[in-house]
C-alpha positions as CSV (number, residue, x, y, z in Angstrom):
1,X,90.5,82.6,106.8
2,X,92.2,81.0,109.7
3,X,93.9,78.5,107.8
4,X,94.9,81.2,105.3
5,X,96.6,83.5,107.6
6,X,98.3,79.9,109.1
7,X,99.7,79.1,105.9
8,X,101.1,82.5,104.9
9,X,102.8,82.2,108.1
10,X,104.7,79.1,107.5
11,X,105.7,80.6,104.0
12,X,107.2,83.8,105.4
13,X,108.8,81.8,108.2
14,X,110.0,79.4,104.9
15,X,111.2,82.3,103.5
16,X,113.3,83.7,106.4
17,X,114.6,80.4,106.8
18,X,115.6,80.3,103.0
19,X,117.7,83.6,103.5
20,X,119.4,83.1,106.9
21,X,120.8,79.7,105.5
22,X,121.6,81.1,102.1
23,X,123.3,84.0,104.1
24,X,125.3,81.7,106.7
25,X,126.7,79.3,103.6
26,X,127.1,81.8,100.9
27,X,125.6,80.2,98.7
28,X,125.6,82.0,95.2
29,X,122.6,83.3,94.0
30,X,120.8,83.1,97.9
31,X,119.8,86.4,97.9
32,X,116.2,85.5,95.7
33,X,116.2,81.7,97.4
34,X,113.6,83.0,99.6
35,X,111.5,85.2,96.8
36,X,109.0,82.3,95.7
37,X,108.5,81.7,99.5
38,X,107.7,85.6,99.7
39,X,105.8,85.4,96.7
40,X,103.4,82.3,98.0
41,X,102.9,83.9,101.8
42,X,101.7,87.1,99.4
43,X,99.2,85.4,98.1
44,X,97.9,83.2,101.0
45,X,98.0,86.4,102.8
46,X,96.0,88.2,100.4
47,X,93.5,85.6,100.5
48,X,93.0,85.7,104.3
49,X,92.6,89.4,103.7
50,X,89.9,88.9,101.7
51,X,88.3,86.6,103.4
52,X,88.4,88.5,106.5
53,X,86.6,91.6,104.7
54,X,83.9,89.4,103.5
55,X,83.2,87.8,107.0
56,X,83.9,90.6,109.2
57,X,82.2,93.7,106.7
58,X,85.9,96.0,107.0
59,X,89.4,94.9,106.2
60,X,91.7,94.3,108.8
61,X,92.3,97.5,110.4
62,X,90.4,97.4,114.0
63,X,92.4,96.2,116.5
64,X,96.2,95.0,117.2
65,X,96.2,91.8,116.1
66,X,94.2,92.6,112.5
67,X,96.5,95.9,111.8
68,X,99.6,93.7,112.8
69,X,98.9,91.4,110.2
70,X,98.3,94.2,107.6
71,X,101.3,95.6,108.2
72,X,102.8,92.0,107.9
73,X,101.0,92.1,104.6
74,X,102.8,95.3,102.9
75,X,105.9,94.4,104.3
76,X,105.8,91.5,102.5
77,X,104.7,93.2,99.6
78,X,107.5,95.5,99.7
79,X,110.2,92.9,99.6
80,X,108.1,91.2,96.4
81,X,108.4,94.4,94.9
82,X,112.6,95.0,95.3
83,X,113.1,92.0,94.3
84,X,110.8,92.1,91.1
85,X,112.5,95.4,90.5
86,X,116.0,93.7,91.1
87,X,116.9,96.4,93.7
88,X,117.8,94.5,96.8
89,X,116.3,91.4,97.6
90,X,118.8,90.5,99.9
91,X,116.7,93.0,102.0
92,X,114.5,90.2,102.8
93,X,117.2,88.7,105.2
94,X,115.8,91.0,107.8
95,X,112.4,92.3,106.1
96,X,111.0,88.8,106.0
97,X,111.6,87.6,109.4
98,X,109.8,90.9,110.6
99,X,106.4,89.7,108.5
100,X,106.8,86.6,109.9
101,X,106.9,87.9,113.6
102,X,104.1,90.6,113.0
103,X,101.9,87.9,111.8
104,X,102.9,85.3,114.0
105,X,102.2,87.8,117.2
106,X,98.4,88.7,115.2
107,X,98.1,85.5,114.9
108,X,98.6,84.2,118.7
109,X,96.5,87.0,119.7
110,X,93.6,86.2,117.2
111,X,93.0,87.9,114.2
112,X,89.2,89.7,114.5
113,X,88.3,93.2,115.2
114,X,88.6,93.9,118.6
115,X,85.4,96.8,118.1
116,X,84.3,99.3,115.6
117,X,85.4,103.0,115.7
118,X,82.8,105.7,114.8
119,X,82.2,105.9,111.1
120,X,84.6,103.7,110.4
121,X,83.5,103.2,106.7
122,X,84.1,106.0,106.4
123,X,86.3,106.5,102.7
124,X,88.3,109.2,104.4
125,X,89.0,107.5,107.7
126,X,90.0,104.2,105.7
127,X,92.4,106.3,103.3
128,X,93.7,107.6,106.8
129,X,94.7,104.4,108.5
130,X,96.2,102.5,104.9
131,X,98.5,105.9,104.3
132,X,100.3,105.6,108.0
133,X,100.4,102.1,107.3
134,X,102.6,103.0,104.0
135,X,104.7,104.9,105.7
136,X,105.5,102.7,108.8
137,X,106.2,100.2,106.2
138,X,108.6,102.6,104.4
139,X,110.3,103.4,107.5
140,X,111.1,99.8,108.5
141,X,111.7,99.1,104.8
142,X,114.4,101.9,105.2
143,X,115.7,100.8,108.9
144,X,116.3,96.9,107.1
145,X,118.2,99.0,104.1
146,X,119.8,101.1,106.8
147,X,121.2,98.5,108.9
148,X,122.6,96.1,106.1
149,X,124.6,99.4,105.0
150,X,126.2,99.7,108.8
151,X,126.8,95.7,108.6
152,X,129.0,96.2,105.4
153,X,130.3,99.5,106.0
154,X,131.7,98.0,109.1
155,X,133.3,94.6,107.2
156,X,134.5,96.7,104.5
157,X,136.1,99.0,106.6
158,X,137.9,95.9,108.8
159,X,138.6,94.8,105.1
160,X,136.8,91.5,106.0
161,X,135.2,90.0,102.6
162,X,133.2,87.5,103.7
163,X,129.3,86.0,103.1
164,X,128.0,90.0,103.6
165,X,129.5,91.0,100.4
166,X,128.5,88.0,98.7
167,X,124.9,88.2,99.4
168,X,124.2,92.0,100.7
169,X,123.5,94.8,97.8
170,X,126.5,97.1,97.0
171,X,126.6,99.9,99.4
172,X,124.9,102.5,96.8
173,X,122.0,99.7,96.3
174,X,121.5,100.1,100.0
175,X,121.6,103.8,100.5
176,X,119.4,104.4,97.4
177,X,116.7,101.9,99.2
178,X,116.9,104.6,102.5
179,X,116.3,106.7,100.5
180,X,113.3,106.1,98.0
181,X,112.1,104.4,101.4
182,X,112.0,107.3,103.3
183,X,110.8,109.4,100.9
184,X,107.7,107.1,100.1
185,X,106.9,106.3,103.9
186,X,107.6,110.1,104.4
187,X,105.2,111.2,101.7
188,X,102.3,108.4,102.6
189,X,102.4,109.5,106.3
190,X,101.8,113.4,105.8
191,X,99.2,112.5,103.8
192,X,97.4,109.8,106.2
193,X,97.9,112.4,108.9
194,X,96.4,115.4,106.8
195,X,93.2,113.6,106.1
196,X,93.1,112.2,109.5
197,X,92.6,115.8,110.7
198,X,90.7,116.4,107.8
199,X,88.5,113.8,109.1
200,X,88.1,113.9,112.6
201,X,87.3,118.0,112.2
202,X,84.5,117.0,109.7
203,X,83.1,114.6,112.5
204,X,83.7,117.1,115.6
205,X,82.9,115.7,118.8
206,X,82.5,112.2,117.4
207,X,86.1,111.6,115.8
208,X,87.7,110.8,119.2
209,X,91.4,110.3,119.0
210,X,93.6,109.0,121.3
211,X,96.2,111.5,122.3
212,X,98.8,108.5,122.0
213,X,98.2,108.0,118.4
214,X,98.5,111.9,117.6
215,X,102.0,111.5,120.0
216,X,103.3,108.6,117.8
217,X,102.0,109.8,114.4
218,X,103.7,113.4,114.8
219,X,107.2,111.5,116.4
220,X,107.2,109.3,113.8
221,X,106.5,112.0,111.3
222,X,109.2,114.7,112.4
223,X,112.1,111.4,112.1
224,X,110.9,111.0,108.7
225,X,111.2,114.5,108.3
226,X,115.2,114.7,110.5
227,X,116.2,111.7,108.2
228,X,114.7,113.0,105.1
229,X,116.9,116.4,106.3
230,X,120.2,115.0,107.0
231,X,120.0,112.8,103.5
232,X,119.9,116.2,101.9
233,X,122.7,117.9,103.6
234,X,126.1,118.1,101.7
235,X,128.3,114.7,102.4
236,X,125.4,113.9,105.1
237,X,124.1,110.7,103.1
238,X,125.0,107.2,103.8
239,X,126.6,106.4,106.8
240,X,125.1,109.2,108.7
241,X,121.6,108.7,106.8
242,X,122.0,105.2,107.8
243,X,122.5,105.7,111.6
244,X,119.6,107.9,111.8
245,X,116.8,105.5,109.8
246,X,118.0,102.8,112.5
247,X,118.2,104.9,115.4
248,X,115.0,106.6,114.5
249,X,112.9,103.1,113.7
250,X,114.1,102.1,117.6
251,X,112.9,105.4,119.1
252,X,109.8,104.7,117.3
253,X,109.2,101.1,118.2
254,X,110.3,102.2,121.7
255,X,107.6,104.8,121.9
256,X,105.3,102.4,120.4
257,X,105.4,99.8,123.3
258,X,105.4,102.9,125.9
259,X,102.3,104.2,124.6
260,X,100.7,101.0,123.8
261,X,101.5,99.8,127.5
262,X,99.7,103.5,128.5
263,X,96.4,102.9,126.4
264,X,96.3,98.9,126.4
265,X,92.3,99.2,125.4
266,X,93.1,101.4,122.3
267,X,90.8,99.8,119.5
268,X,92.8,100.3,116.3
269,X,96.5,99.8,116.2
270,X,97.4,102.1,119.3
């Protein structure tokens, strides 16, 4: 399992590699260079995730270091899937260095469970935890998207036609990622937070939650729903869309790391 998790890794960190360099040289064609990398650290990855659940009885969801390197997982298996579908691989230039660092901090910090929650086989509280998972992943999938845009907005606008419009997705490409992102992160979360209250009312007094996680879950969940809101408004989308997706992905992450830093013993992800 160890080894598995090791070797996934050093193919995501391949991977990055493959795109920064293909990005920095322009090389043609760069922007699936680091797909089969992608496509390898899926499966290793995959493999350590199945290995885990056979040793440990749960898959990898108790604790930081096991639901950092789930999140690592769909991350990764969002950037296999655009650029399977041909819709912005290039996305990869900042989606796979994020994998890498998620698993690369799980792994430094050990990937077991760090304790059981109450009823955690539960079905319900297992469909809870792997739809906010989703939706995290489609709001960093959506900050990548978001922030490429800005990157060639801003060389496009300074007329500068360099590597970023060799290797980045047209500006429509990029928007139309935000978009579909948000809407999929967006959709997965309000249902991972409905039958997490579903859930814990069914168990009473023995679903604890943190108040932390209901704090992050709800702010996370009303950006979704203010970038979700602005994409809809009349000559609101791209730029502005854009701005938002990134500026609301750091307000998470920031409120991430303050609440984490508040509730350091939390068992499951926060």
């Amino acid at each position: 399992m160890r080894i598995a998790y090791l070797a996934s890794l050093a193919a995501y960190v391949g991977a990055s590699g493959r795109y920064w360099v293909g990005f920095a040289r322009s090389w043609p064609g760069s922007p699936v260079w680091g797909a089969p990398w992608v496509l390898v650290g899926v499966g290793l990855h995959g493999t350590a995730t199945v290995l885990y659940t056979r040793h440990f009885g749960h898959p990898p969801l108790v604790g930081l270091a096991p639901s950092l390197a789930t999140l690592s997982l769909l991350l990764a298996l969002a950037l296999a899937l655009l650029t399977a579908l041909r819709a912005g691989g290039a996305v990869g230039l900042f989606l796979a260095p994020v994998a890498a660092l998620l698993l690369g901090l799980g792994s430094a910090l050990g990937i077991e469970p760090a304790g059981e929650p109450p009823a955690f086989r539960a079905p319900w509280l297992l469909l809870h935890i792997v739809l906010s998972f989703i939706g995290y992943t489609g709001l960093v999938v959506a900050a990548a998207a978001s922030l490429m845009y800005l990157l060639q907005f801003r060389q496009l606008k300074r007329k500068r036609f360099g590597a970023v419009f060799q290797f980045f997705p047209d500006l429509e490409t990029l928007d139309r990622i935000n978009g579909r992102a948000l809407l999929l992160g967006f959709a997965a979360l309000t249902l991972g937070l409905l039958v997490g209250w579903v859930w814990s009312m069914s168990f009473g007094p023995s679903a604890r939650w943190n108040p932390a996680q209901v704090v992050w879950g709800v702010l996370t969940w009303v950006i979704f729903v203010a970038a979700l809101g602005v994409r809809a408004g009349r000559g609101w989308a791209g730029r502005r869309s854009a701005w938002l997706s990134v500026v609301g992905f750091g307000a998470v992450l920031l409120a991430y790391v303050v609440l984490k830093l508040n509730a350091p013993q939390a068992r499951l992800f926060l």
